[in-house]
C-alpha positions as CSV (number, residue, x, y, z in Angstrom):
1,X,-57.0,2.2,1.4
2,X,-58.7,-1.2,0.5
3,X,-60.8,-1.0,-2.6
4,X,-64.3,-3.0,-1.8
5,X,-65.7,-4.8,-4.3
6,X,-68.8,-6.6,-4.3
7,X,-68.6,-10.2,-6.2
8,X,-71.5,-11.6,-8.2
9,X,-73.1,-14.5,-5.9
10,X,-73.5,-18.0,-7.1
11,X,-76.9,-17.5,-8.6
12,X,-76.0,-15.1,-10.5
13,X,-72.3,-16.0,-12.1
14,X,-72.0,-17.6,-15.0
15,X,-74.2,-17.9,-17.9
16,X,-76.7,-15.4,-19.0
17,X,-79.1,-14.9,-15.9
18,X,-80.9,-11.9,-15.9
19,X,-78.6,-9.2,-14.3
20,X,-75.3,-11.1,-14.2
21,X,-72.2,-9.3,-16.2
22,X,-72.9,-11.4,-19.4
23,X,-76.3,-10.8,-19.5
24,X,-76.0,-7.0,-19.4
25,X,-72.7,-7.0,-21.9
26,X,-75.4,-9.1,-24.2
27,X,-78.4,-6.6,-24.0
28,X,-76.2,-3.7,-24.1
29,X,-74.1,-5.1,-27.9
30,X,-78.1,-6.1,-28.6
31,X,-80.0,-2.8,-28.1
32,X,-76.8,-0.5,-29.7
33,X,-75.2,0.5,-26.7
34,X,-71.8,1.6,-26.1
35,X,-69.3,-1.0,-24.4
36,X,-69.8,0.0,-20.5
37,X,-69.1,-2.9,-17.7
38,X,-71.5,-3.2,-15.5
39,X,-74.1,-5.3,-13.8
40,X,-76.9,-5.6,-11.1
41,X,-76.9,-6.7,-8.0
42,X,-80.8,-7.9,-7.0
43,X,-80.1,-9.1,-3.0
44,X,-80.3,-12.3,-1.3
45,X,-84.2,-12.9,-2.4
46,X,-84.2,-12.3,-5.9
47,X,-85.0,-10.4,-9.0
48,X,-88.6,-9.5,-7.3
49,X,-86.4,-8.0,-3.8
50,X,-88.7,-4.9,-2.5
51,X,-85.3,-3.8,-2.0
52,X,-84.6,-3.5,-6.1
53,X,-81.2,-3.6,-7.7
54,X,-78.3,-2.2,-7.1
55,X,-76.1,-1.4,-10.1
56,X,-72.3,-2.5,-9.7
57,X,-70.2,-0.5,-11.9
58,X,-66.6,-1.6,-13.8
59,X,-64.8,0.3,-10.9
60,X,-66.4,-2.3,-8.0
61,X,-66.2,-5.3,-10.9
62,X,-63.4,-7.9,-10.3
63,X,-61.4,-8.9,-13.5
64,X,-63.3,-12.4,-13.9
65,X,-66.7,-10.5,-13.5
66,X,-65.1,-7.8,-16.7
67,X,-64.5,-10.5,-18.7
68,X,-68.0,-12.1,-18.2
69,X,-69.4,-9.0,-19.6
70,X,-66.8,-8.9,-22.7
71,X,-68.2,-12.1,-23.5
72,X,-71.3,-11.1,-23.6
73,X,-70.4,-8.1,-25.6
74,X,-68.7,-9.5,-28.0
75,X,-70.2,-13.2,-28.3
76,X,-73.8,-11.1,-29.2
77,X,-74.8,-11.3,-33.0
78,X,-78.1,-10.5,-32.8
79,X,-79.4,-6.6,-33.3
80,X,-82.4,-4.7,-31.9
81,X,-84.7,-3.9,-35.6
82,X,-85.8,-0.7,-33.8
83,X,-88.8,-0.4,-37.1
84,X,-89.5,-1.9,-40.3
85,X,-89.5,0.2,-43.3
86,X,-92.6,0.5,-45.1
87,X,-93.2,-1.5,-48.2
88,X,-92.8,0.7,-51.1
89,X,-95.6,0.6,-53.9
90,X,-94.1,0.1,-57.3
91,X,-96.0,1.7,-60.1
């Protein structure tokens, strides 16, 4: 059996465009969420396709496209603040 896997276009490798595997490794290390390979595929027009996305998991990810999202993963050093504590009053 042939495994079928679906490579990023030219649009969206490389770099951090919105969707591409280091984008999502980025926002994933950013917001707190677990390590979990993945990206989205938007179709031939573009992020605004009526078709939507379609979400390409680590199991349909070449090893290039893997690595992409490691370093976005691990080259984010930011961190959502999800609230700011309140002030405290000293008497």
């Amino acid at each position: 059996m042939v495994k079928r896997v679906r490579v990023a276009p030219p649009w969206v490798r490389g770099g951090a465009k919105h969707g591409s595997p280091r984008d999502r490794g980025s926002a994933d290390r950013y917001y707190g969420r677990p390590y979990n390979p993945h990206w989205h595929f938007y179709g031939a027009s573009s992020f605004w396709s009526e078709l939507g996305c379609e979400l390409i998991e680590s199991d349909q990810m070449t090893p290039e496209e893997i690595a992409e999202y490691d370093n976005g993963y691990n080259g984010e050093t930011g961190e959502k603040v999800w609230f700011e504590p309140e002030p405290r009053m000293e008497d």
